[in-house]
C-alpha positions in Angstrom: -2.3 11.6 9.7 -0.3 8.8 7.5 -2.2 8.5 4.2 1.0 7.0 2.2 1.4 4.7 5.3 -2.1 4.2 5.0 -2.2 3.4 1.5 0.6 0.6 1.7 -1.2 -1.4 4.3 -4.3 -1.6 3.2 -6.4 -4.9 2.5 -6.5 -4.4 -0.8 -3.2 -3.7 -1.7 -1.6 -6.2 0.3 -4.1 -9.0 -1.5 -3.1 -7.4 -4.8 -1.1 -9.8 -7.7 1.3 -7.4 -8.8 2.7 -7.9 -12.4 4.8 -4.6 -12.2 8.1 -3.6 -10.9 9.4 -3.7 -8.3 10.8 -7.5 -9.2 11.1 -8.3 -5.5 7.1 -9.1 -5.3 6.1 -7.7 -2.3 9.5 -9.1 -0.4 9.0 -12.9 -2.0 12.7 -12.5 -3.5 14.0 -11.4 0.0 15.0 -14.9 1.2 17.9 -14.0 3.4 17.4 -9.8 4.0 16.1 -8.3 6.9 15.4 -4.9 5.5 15.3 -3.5 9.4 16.3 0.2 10.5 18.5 -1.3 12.7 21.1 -1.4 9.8 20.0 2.4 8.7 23.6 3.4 9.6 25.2 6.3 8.0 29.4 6.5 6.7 31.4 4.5 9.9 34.9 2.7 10.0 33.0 -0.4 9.9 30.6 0.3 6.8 33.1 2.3 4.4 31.9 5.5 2.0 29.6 4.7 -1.2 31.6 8.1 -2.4 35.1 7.0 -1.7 34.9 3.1 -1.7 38.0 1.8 1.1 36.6 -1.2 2.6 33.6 -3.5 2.2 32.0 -1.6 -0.2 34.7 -1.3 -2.6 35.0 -5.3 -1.8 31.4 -5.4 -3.0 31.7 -3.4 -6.0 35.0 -5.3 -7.3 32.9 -8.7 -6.8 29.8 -7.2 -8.4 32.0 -6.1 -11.2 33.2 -9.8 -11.6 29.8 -11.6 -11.6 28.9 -9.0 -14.1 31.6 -9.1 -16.6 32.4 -5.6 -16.2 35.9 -3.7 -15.4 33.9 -1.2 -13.1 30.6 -1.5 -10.8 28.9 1.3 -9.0 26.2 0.8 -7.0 23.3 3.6 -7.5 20.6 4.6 -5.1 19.3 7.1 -6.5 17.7 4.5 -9.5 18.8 4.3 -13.6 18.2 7.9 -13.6 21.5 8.9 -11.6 23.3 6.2 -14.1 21.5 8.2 -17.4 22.7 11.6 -16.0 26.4 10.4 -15.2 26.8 8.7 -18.2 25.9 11.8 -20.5 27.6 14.1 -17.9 31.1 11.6 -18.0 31.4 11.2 -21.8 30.0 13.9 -23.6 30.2 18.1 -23.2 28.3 21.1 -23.4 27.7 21.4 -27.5 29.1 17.7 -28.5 26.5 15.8 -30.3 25.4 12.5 -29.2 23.5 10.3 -31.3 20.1 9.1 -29.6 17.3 6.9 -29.1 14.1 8.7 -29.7 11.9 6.6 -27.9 14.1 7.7 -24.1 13.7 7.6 -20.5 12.6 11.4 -19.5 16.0 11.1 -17.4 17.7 11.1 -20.9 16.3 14.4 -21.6 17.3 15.9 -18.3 20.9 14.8 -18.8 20.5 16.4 -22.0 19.3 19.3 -20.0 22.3 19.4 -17.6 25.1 18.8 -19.6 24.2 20.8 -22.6 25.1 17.9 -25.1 23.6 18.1 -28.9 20.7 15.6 -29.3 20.9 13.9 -33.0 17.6 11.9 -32.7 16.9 8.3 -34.0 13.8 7.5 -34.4 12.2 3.6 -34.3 9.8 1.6 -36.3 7.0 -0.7 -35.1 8.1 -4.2 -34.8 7.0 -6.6 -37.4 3.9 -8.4 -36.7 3.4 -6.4 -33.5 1.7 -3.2 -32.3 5.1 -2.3 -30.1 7.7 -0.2 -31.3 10.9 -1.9 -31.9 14.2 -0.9 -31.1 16.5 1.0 -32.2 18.7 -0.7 -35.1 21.6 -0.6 -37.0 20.9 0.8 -40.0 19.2 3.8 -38.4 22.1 4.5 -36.1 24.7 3.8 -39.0 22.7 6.4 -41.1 22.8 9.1 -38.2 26.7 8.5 -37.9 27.2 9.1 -41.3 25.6 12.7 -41.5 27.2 13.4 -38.0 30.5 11.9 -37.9 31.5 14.5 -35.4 28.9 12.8 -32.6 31.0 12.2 -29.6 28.7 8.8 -28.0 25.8 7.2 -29.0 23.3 6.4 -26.5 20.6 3.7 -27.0 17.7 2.0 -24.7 18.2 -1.7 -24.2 16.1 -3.4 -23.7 13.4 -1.1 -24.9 10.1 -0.8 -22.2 8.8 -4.1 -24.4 11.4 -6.3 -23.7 13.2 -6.0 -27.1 16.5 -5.6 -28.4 18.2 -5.2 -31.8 22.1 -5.8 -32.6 23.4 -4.0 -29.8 27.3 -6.1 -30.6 27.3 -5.0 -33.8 26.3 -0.9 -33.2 28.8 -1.3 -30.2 31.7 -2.5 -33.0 30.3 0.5 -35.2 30.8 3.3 -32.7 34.1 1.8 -31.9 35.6 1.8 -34.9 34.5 5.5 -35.5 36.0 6.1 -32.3 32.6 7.0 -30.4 31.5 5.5 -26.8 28.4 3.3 -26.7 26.0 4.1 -23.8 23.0 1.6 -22.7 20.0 2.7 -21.4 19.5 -0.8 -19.8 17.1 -0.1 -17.0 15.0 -3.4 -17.5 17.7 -5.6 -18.4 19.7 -6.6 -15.1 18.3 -9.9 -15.3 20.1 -10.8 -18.5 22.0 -13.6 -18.5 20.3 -15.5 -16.4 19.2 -18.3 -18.6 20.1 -19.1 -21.9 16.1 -18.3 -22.7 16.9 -14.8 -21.8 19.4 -12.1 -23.7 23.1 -12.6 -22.7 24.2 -9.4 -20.4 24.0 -6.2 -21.9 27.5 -5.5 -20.8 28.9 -8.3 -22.6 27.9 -7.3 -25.7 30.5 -4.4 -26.1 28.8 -0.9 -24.9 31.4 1.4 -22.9 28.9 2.2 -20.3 25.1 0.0 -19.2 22.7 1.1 -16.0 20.5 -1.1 -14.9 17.6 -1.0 -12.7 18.3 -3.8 -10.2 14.4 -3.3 -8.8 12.7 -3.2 -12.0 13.3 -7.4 -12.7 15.6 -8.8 -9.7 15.2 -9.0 -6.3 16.2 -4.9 -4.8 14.5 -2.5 -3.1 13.3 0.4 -5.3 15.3 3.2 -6.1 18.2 0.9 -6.4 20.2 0.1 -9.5 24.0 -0.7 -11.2 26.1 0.7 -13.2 28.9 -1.0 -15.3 31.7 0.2 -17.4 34.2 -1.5 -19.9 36.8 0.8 -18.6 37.7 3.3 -15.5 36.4 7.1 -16.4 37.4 9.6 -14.1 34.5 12.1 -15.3 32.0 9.3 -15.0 33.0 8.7 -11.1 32.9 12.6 -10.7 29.5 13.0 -11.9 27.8 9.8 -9.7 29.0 11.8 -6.8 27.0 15.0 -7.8 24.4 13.1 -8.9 23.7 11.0 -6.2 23.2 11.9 -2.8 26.0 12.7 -0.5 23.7 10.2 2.3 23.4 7.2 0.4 21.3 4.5 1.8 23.0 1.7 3.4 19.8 -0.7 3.3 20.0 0.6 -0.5 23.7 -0.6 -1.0 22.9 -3.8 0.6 19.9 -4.6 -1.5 22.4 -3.9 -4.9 24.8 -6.0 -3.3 21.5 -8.8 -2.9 20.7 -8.5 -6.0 24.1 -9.1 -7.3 24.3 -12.6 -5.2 21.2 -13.7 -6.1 22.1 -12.6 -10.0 25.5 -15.3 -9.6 23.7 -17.6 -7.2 20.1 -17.8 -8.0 19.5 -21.6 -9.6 18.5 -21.6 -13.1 15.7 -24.0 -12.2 13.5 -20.8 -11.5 13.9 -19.1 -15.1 13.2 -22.5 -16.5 9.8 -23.2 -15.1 9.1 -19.8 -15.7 9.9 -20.0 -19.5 7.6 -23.0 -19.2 4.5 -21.6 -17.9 5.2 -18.3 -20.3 4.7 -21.1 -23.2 2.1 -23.0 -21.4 -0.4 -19.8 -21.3 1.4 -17.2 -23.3 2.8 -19.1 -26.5 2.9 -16.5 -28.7 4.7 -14.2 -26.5 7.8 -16.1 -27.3 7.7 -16.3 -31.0 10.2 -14.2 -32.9 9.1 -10.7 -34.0 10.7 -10.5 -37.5 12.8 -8.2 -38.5 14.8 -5.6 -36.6 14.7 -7.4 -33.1 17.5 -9.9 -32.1 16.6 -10.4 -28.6 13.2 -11.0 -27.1 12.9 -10.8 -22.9 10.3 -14.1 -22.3 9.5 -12.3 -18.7 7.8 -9.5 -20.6 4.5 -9.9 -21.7 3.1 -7.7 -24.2 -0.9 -8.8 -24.2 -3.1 -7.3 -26.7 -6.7 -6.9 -25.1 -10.4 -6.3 -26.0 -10.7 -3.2 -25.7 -9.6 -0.2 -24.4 -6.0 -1.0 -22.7 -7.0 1.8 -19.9 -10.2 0.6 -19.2 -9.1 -3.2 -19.1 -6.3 -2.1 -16.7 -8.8 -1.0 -14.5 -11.0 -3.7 -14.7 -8.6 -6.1 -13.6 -7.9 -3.7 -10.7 -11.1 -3.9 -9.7 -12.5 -7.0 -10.5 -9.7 -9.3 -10.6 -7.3 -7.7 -8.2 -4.6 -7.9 -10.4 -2.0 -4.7 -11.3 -0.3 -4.3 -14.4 3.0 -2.7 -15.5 1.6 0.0 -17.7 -0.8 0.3 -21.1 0.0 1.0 -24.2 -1.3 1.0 -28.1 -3.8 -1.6 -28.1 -2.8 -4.0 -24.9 -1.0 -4.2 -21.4 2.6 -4.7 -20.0 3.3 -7.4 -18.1 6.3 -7.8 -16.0 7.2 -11.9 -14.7 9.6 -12.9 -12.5 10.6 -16.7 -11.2 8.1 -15.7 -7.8 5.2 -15.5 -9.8 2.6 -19.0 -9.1 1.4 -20.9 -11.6 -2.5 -20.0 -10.1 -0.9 -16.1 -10.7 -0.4 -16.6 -14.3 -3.0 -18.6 -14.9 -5.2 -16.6 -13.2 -4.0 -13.5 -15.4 -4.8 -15.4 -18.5 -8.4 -16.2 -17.5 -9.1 -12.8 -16.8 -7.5 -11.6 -20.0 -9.2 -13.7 -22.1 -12.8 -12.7 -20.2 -12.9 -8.6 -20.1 -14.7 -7.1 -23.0 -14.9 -3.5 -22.8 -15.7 -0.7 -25.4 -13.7 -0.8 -28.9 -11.5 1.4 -29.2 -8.9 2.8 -31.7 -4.9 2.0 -31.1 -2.8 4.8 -30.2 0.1 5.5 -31.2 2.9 5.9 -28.3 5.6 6.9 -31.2 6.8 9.9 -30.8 6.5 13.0 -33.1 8.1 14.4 -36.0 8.1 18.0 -34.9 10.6 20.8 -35.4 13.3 21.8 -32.4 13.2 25.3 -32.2 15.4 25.4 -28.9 17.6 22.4 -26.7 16.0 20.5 -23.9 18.8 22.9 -22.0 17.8 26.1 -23.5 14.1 24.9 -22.6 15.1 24.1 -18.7 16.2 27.4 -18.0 13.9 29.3 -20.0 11.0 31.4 -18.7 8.2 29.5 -19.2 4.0 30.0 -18.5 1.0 27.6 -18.7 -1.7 27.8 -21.4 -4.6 25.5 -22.1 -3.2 23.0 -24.3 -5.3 23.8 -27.0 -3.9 27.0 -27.4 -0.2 25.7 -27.7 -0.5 25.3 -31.0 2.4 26.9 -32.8 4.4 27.5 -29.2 7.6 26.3 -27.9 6.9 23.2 -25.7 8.8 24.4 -22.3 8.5 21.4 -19.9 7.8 18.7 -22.9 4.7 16.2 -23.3 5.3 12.6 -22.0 3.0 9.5 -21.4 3.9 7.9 -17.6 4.4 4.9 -17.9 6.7 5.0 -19.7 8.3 8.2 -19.3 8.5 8.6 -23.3 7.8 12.4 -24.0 5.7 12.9 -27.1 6.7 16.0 -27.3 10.1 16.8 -26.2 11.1 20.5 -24.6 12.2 22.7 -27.2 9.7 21.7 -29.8 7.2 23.3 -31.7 3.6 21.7 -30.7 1.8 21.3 -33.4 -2.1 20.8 -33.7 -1.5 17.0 -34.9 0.5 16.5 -31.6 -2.7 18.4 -29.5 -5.3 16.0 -30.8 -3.2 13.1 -30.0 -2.4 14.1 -26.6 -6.3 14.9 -25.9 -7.5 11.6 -26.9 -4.2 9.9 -24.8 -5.8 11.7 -21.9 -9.7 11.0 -23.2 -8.5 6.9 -23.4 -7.1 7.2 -19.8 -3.5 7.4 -20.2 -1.8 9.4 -17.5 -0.1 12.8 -19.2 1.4 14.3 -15.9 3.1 17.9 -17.7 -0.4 18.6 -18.8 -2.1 19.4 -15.5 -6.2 20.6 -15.5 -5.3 20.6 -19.2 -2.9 22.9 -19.2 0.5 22.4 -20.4 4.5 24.9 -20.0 5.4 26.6 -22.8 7.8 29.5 -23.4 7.3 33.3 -22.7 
């Protein structure tokens, strides 16, 4: 019995146009890999220790960290998530506050949940002229500061799940001069710097600390991702090695080190006729957002549709054979890369631009403003039981609330769910969105 196996070789998945992660496209980006378990090898003289770096790895890692533009590369297998959790775990302790994007990876809160550090939550608007949230800028980060000056780090997402960035040079000079680390949530950014249509690298723009997911927009396997530092930090190497798995992947580690050649080498002829078919059929996808965003990621589409976003998702599933990133408000992500065909695109647009389905009102992905009655650390280790979710009212979320994609939690663990917060989440689930804490709709709270 093999129903995964199964799964991944059938018809229809293999005909599939994928405009999702993994950035590889079903192995078109592989132009000189064999990903073949005869190099599944495990820690020999020859292949040197991902955990102790000696020979061809650490000769890997020093050139990665050159192409980059970074003092220190590590090579993750164990995806952005093992990057979130040391980052929190090397720069800030049990009880030290850290000032924080709202709108976070869930692996963000479990960092939060192992180390024991203080959130101080930022919360984001909606972009100008757009139905996405932007990201998180420097006002609203300078006004945190101020009524925490104490904040040991402040950790942002850049580029947000929409492709968007605000002054991330200018909040990286702010936390500097108040002697606080920057940390970058920079999971779909490892493309950047590409092409001068693209957002210069994160790491260049002054944060301490950036992980990217290598498989979300280049050419890697999945599960694989990179994280660069501005400096050495001791605590930071400590925690990648409890983090990450003491059997790392060498067809992993090679696909990082793939990535990284094909991020110096790859010609910038490919990003260019990209751009070009992105304002061929998507024009207004590259037209400035207003206020609040300073970088815009051309390769991400955010497509507003007719409709319910759910139910046009799964039309073109069906009908079209086309898969998207994930849904949101009122329209679809769409990830490009420079394998996608002209006919793909176009093809995309067409079908777009023909589904009509049943009206429907946007909703909100912005998280809450509810009350924090215990830490997401206090919550982890609390005793916890499931009620129907429309008798939380009033309780102590104990696992947290999240839409997936893209692993933003509504409602984080810790705080008080209010009846506002149960509506929402029922018509999330009622519109199709995929709520995986709240199982048979039931959802964790505490004792």
């Amino acid at each position: 019995m093999r129903p995964i196996y199964n799964a991944l070789t059938a018809e229809k998945l293999k005909s599939q146009t994928q405009f999702h992660m993994p950035g590889h496209l079903k192995g078109r980006g592989f132009e000189n890999f064999d990903i073949s378990p005869s190099i599944d090898v495990t820690e020999l003289y020859e292949t040197d220790d991902l955990h102790s770096p000696q020979g061809v790895i650490k000769q890997s890692l020093e050139h990665a960290a050159h192409i980059c533009g970074a003092k220190k590369a590590y090579y993750l297998v164990n995806g952005s998530t093992a990057g979130v959790l040391a980052m929190v775990l090397g720069f800030v302790q049990d009880g030290e506050k850290i000032i924080a994007d709202r709108f976070c990876h869930k692996s963000f809160v479990s960092a939060l949940a192992l180390s024991g550090a203080v959130p101080v939550w930022v919360k984001p608007k909606m972009a100008q002229g757009a139905t996405v949230l932007a990201p998180i800028g420097y006002d609203e980060i300078a006004s945190a500061v101020k009524e925490n000056p104490d904040a040991k780090a402040i950790y942002i997402t850049a580029p947000n799940y929409f492709g968007l960035m605000g002054d991330v040079e200018r909040i990286a000079e702010f936390a500097h001069e108040r002697g606080m680390y920057l940390l970058v949530d920079g999971a779909h950014g490892a493309h950047y710097g590409m092409h001068p249509n693209l957002p210069k690298s994160i790491i260049s723009m002054g944060a301490d600390a950036v992980c990217m997911s290598l498989h979300k927009t280049l050419p890697s396997l999945t599960q694989t991702a990179i994280l660069l530092a501005n400096n050495t930090y001791d605590r930071v190497e400590c925690a990648l090695k409890t983090v990450q798995t003491s059997s790392p992947s060498y067809i992993f580690t090679s696909s990082c080190e793939y990535a990284v050649d094909f991020y110096e080498n790859c010609p910038r002829e490919r990003y260019t006729a990209l751009f070009e078919l992105v304002k061929k059929y998507f024009p207004e996808q590259i037209k400035p957002l207003g206020e609040g965003v300073k970088y815009k990621d051309f390769t991400r589409l955010n497509c507003p549709v007719h409709g319910n976003p759910y139910k046009v998702s799964e039309i073109l599933r069906e009908k079209y054979n086309i898969a998207v990133e994930c849904c949101y408000g009122s329209g679809v992500v769409i990830i490009l890369t420079p394998f996608h065909t002209e006919e793909e695109i176009k093809s995309l647009k067409t079908a777009l631009d023909e589904i009509r389905c049943d009206n429907h009102t946007p909703i909100s992905i912005t998280p809450f403003e509810l009350t924090a009655q215990k830490t997401p650390r206090e919550a982890f280790f609390a005793k916890k039981k499931s009620v129907p979710l429309r008798e939380a009212a009033g309780k102590i979320s104990g696992e947290g609330i999240m839409v997936y994609p893209p692993g933003v939690y509504q409602v984080l663990p810790g705080e008080v769910i209010d009846q506002r917060a149960i509506c929402e989440i029922e018509r999330l689930i009622e519109q199709g969105a995929e709520v995986p804490s709240v199982k048979q709709s039931n959802c964790l709270i505490f004792e």
